[in-house]
N, C-alpha and C positions, 0 to 999 in steps of 0.2 A: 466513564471508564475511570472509577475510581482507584488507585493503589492500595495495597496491606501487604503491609510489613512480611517476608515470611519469617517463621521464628520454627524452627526445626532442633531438635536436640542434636548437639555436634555438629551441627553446620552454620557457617558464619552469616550473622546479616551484614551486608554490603551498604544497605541503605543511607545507613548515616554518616559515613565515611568517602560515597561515591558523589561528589556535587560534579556537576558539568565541565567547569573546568580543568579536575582532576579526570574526570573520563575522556576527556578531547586528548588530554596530554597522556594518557596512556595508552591509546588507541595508536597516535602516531608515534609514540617511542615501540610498540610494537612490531609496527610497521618497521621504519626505520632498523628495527634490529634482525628484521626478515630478509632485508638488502646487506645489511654486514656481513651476513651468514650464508651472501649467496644467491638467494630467491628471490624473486622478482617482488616481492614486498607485498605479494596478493595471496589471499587464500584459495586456492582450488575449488570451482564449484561444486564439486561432487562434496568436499568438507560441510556445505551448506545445510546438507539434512545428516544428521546423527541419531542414533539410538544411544540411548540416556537408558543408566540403572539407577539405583538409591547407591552404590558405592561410588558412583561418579558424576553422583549428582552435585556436590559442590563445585566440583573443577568445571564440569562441562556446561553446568549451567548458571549458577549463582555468581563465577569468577569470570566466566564469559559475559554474561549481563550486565557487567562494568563496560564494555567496548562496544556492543549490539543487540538490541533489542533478541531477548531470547522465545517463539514460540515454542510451546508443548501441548503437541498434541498424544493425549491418553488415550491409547488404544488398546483393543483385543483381538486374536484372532478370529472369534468366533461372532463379531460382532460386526455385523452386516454395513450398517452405517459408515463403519470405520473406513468398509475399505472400500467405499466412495469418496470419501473425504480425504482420506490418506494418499494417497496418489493426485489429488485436487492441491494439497497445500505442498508436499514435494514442487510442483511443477512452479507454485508461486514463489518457491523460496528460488528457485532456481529465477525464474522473470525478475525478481526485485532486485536480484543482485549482490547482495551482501548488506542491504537495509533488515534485515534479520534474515535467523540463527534459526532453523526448524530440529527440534530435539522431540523425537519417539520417545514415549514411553509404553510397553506392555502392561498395564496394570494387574494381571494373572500374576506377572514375575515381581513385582514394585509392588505391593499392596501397604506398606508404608507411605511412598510416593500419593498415592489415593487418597488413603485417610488423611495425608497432611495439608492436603489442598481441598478437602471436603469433598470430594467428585462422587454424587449421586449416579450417575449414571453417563453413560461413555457412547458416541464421541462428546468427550468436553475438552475445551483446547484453551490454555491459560497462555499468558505471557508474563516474563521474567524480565524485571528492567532496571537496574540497578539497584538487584538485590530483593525487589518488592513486586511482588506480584499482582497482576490483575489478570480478573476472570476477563474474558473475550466473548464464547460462545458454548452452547451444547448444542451437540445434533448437528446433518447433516447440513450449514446452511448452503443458501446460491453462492455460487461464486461472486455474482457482484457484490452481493453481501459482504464476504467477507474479504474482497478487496479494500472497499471504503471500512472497514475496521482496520484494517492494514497499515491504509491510510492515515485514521486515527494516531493508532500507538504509535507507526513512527514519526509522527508532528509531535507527539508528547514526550517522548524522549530524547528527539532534540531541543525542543523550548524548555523542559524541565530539567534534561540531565547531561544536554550536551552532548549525544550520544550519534556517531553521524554515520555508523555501521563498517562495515570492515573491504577492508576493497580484496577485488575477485581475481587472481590471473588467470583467465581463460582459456591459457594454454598450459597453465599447471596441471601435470598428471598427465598431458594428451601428447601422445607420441607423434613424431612426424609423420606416418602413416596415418593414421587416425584423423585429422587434421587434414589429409591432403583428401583424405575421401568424403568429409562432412558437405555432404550436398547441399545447395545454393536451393531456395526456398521457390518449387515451382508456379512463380503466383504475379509475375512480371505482365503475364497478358491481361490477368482480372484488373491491377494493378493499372494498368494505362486504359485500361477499360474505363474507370471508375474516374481520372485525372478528365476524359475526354468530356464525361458528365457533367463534372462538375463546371467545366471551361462555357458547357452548353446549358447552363443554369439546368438540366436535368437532375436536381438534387436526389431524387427518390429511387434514380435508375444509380444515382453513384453511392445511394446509402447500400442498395443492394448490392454493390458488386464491392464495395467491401465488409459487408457480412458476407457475403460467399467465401472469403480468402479466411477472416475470421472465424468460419465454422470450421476449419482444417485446422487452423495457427491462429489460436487464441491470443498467443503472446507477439503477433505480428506490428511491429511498433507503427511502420510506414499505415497498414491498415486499421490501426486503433486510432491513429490519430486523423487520417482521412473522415473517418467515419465520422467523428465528433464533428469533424469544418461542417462535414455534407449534411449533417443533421441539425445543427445552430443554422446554416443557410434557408435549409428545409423551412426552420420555424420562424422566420422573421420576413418570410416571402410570402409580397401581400398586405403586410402589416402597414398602417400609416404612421409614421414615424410620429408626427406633430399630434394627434392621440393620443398613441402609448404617452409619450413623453410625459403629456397633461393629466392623462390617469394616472399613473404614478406619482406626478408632483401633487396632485390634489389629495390621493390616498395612499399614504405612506403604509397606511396598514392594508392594504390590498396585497397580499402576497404574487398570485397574478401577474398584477400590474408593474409590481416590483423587477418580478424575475423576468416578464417582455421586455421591458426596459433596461436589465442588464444586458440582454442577447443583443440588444441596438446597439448600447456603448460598447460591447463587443466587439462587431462588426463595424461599427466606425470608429474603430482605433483606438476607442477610448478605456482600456484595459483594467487599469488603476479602480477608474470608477465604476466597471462591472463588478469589480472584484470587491470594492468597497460598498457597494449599494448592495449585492446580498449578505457580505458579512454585516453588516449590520441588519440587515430583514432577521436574519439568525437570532442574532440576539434580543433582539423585542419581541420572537411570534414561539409558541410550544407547540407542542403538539403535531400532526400533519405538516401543517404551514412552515415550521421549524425546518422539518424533515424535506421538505419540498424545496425548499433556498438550499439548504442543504445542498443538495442531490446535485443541485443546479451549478452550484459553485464548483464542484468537484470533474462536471462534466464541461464547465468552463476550464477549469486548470488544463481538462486533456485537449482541448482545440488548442489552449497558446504551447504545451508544452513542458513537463515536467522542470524540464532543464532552460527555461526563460528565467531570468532573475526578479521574473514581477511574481513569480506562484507565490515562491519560499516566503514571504513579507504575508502574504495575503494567506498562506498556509497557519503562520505563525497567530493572526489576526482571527482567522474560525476557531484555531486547538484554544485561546482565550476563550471566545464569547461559548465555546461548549462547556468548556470544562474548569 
């Protein structure tokens, strides 16, 4: 995920101008001037996805990309792809929370917008990040795909640019009514279903019953992160520990061997060194192997927890050895 510069006629580049600690401190003096004025100091979810033209493409994208990671995704109406994808990354911008910024563009209406980003063919969906653009994807991908891109950019716009995204009031815009009627998530039975599995070392019966909550509510946090414990349990039941361990210490290039042995020190506490024995598999193997520690790491982060203080280190520690 390389950056380039954009250079547009009449629109400013941001790039060289915006280092990380100029975008920390202006992200919170915006903040801060959202409470002066009143507001709870968060942006309202619904602000999270925009429609972007070429006359408001500076302000809404290029000036905002100093504070949050900016996606754009290029669409058309008549373009089939789009509107799978387009209601796919709405929903994610809405999940991440104000870790980016999802800006439409119609390229039918913006064909300037088009040519200046090169876009061959549509859906293609760039990111804007302090001022400098990176391509991301074309075409309809999986959602996990393009979660673990997600992922990516925003590790690289905090280690590169300091960029920590924009915080959300959740009840900005939402009237008391509105709010009193927001139904409570009917998924409490699957939910203790799944808890009683796992208590009963039944891992396979508690992977299932939270993908059944997850086919309904993808963005189910309580269910997304069950799933990861019940499926890390899954894989390391059975395993001889004093083995793995020795396959791995003997073959460091055993990718394998590497990532069973991270699931171990996982599961016995040992966090740091899960998280440090695939970042480094990362960085010594290409290819598949690469992509396989990869995967692994990332599906580690979701058993301990976004919001544990050992990811962020260890996030900061992959967006290196990739990029």
């Amino acid at each position: 995920m390389q950056p380039r510069n954009m250079s547009m006629s009449g629109v400013v580049d941001l790039a060289a101008v915006k280092a990380a600690g100029e975008a920390r401190q202006k992200a919170e003096q915006a903040r801060a001037e959202a409470v002066r004025n009143g507001g709870g100091g968060g942006t309202a979810p619904s602000s999270l996805v925009i429609d972007v033209d070429e006359a408001g493409f500076e302000r809404d994208v290029l000036q905002r990309s100093a504070e949050v990671p900016v996606v754009i995704d290029f669409w058309a109406e008549w373009c089939e792809p789009c509107k799978q994808l387009g209601p796919l990354l709405e929903r994610l911008a809405l999940q991440y929370n104000g870790r980016f910024l999802l800006a439409k563009v119609d390229v039918d209406a913006n064909q300037m917008l088009m040519q200046q980003f090169g876009i061959q063919g549509i859906p293609a969906v760039f990111a804007v990040v302090a001022g400098q653009a990176l391509p991301l994807f074309q075409g309809a991908a999986p959602e996990a795909q393009i979660r673990e891109t997600l992922d990516q950019l925003i590790q690289v716009a905090e280690e590169r640019f300091g960029l920590t995204g924009i915080a959300v009031d959740a009840e900005a815009g939402t009237g008391p009514a509105e709010a009193a009627e927001a139904p409570a998530g009917p998924y409490d039975a699957l939910l203790e279903a799944a808890a009683r599995a796992l208590d009963a070392n039944d891992f396979g019966g508690a992977v299932q019953a939270y993908k059944n909550v997850l086919v309904d509510d993808p963005g189910n946090t309580e269910a997304k992160l069950g799933l990861a414990q019940a499926e890390l349990l899954a894989r390391v039941q059975g395993l001889d520990p004093q083995q793995v361990r020795k396959d791995a210490a003997e073959s460091p290039a055993d990718v394998a061997a590497q990532i069973a042995a991270a699931d171990l020190d996982l599961v016995g506490g040992h966090v740091e060194d899960a998280f440090g024995r695939l970042v480094e598999t990362v960085r010594r193997t290409a290819g598949d192997d690469r992509d396989a520690a990869r995967v692994r790491l990332l599906e580690l982060f979701e058993v301990i927890g976004g919001d544990d203080p050992r990811v962020a280190p260890a996030r900061a520690a992959l967006a290196r050895v990739l990029f």
